[in-house]
C-alpha positions in Angstrom: -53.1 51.1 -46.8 -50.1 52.5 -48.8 -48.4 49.9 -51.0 -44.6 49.6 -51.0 -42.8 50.1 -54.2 -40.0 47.6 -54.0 -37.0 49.3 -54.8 -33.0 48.2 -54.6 -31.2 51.2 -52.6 -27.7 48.6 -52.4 -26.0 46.6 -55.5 -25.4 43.4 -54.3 -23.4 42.2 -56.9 -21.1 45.2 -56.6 -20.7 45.1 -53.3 -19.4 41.0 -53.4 -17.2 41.9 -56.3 -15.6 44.7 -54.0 -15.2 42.6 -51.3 -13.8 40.0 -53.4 -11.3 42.0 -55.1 -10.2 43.5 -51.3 -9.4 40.0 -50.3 -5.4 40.8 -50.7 -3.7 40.7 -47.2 -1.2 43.6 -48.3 -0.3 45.5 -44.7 1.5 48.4 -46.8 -2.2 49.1 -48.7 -4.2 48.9 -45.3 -1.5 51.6 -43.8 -2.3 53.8 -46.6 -5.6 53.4 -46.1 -5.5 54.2 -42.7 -3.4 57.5 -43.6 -6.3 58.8 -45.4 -8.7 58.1 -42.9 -6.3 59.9 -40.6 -6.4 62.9 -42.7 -10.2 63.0 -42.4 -11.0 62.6 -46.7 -13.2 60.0 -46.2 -12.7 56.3 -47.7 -14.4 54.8 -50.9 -15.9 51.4 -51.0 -12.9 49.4 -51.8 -10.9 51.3 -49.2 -13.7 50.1 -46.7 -13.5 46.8 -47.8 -10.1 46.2 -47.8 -10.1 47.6 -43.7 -13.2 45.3 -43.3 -10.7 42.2 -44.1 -7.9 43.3 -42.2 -7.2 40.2 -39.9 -4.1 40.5 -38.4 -3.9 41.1 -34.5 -1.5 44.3 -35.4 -3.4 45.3 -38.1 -6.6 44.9 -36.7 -5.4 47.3 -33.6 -3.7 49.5 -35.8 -7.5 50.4 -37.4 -9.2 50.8 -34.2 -6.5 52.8 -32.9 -6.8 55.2 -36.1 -11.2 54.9 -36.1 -10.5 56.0 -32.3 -8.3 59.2 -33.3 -10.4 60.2 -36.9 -13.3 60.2 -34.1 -12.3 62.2 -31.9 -11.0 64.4 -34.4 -14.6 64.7 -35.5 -16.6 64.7 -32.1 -14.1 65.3 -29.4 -14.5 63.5 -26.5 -18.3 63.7 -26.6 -20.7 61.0 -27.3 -23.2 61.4 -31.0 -26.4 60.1 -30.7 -28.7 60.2 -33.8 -32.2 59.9 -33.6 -33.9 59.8 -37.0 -37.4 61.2 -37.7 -39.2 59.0 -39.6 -42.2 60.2 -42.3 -42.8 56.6 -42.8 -42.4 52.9 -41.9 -42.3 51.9 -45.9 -39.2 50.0 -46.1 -37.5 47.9 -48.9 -34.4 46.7 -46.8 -34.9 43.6 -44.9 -32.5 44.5 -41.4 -33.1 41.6 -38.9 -32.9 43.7 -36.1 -35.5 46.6 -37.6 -39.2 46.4 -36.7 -39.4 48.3 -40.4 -38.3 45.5 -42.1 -39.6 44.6 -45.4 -40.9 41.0 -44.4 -42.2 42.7 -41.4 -46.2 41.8 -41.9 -47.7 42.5 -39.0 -46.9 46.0 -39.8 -49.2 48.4 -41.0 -47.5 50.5 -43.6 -47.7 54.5 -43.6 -46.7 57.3 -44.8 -46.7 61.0 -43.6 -48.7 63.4 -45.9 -48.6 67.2 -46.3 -52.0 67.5 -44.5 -51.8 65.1 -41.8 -47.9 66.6 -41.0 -49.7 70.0 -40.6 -52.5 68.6 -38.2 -50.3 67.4 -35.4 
């Protein structure tokens, strides 16, 4: 069996302290926000956390309305499915809803190899 490093892929602490600082219900900063979106530059974490407090009715239509149009500015009108390809079930993340979850025991842990990826 293949032991697990434990490794931290998401800072925690920086993500409350964005959240925290995003907490400002300022409409005229979640407009500009959404203006970038619309112009298809991507958003930084702050940006994202600010849109994920948005709570305001209005507001909160005005970003589904604009995740609706940078979408289909992307894709089109189709629908994107991914489906990953996985080398391994090692996992340090502990997602409730993933059977690769880290306090997952019942799961025996692998990981592809050069030889056995050539064998099948």
């Amino acid at each position: 069996m293949i032991t697990q490093q434990r490794s931290t892929c998401l800072d925690e602490e920086e993500i409350e302290r964005t959240l925290a600082a995003s907490c400002q219900k300022d409409p005229r900063r979640v407009f500009d926000i959404l203006a970038k979106a619309r112009e298809l530059k991507g958003l930084d974490p702050a940006e994202v956390a600010v849109l994920m407090g948005v709570g305001d009715p209005e507001l909160v239509g005005e970003v589904f309305r604009t995740a609706r149009q940078v979408k289909e500015q992307i894709y089109g009108s189709r629908l994107v499915l991914f489906a990953p390809l996985y080398i391994s079930n090692l996992c340090s993340n502990d997602c409730v809803y993933c059977a690769f979850r880290d306090r997952n025991r019942a799961l025996t842990r692998r990981a592809l190899t050069q030889k056995r990826s050539r064998a099948t």
